[in-house]
N, C-alpha and C positions, 0 to 999 in steps of 0.2 A: 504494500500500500504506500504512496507517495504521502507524504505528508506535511511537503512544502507548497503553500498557496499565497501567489499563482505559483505552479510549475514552473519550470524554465525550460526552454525549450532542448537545454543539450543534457538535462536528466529525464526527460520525458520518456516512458514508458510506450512503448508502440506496437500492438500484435502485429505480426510478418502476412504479409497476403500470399493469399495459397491461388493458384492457380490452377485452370482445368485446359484441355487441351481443344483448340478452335480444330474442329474434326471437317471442316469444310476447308480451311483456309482461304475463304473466301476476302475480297477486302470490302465486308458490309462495314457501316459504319456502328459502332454500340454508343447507346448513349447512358447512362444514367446519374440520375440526380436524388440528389438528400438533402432534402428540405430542412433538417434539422440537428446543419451540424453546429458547433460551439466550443468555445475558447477564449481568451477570456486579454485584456489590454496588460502587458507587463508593465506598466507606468502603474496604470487608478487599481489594477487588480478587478474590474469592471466587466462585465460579459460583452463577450462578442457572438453575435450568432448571425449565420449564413447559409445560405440554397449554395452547394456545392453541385456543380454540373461537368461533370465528367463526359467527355465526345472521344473516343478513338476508335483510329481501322487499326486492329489486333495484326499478328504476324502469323506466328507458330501457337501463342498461350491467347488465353481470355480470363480476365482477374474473376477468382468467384464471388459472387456478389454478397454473402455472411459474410468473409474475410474483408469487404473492402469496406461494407458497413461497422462495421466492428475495429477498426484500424481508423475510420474517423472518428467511430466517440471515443477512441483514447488521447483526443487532441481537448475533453473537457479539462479544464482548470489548467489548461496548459500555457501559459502565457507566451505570445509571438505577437508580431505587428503584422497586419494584413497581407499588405507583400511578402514577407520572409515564409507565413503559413503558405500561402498560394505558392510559391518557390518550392517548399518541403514539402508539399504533398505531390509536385509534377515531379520532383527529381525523384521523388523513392518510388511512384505510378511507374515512371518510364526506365528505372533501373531494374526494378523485378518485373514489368510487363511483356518489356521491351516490344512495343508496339512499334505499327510502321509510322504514326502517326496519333498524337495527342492533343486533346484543350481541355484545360479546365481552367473553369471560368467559378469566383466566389462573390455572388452577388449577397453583401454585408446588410443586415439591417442598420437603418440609422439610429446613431448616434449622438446627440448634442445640436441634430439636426440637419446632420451630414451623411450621407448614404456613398458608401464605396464598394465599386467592383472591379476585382481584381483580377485579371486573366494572363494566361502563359500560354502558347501553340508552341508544341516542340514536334521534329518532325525528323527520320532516320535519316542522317547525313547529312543534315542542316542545323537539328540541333534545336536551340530556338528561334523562334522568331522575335524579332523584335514588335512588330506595328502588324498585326492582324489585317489582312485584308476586310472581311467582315465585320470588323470591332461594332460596327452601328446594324449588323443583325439582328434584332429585339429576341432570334430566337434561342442567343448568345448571353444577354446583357439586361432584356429588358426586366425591370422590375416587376416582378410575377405580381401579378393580379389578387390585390388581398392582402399580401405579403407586409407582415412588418413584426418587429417585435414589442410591441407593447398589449 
């Protein structure tokens, strides 16, 4: 059990994603999203909560979706700044995925009246992107319908 709060982010505890085998090798594209993931501002010690949207075309593996579920709620109480989370959750995605192609995009609820989304596209033998072609996609970005934390 952790029992420094917030967490920090280089004592953070984090289940390993188990992966299943993409038995077509097709390059469909997977999408999924979790509405309810959470971590919290290493400054105020303050919740952060966000829709985590995950889009890759798989290779050889496809992440099992209990493992990937369960490897974001070990990001509760864990203190990082919005970028640095959206960074560590695409490098460790694309280091055990190894996908031909990835985006994850963290659409934040507001804060003090400010609302941030953070995204990365990394892509096999490019790496990252910098500037997303699509950034102004709404099916990317937009703030989901309903959607807020209070």
């Amino acid at each position: 059990m952790q029992d420094v709060f917030p967490i920090h982010i280089d004592d953070a505890l984090f289940l390993p994603l188990d992966l299943v085998r993409n038995s077509h090798n097709s390059r469909k594209v997977v999408q999924i999203v979790d509405p309810e993931f959470s971590s919290v501002c290493p400054k105020t010690g303050l919740p952060d909560y966000g829709r985590v949207i995950l889009r890759y075309v798989p290779d050889d593996s496809l992440v099992e979706l209990k493992s990937w579920k369960l490897y974001l709620r070990c990001w509760y109480g864990v203190g990082c700044y919005h970028e640095e989370t959206t960074q560590r959750i695409t490098d460790t995605f694309t280091d055990i995925v190894k996908p031909r192609w990835a985006n994850v995009v963290i659409d934040w609820g507001a804060r003090g009246g400010l609302h941030t989304t953070t995204q990365l596209t990394w892509s096999r033998g490019k790496g990252y992107v910098s500037y997303p072609d699509h950034w102004e996609d709404p099916t990317f970005v937009k703030h989901a319908e309903g959607w807020n934390n209070r």
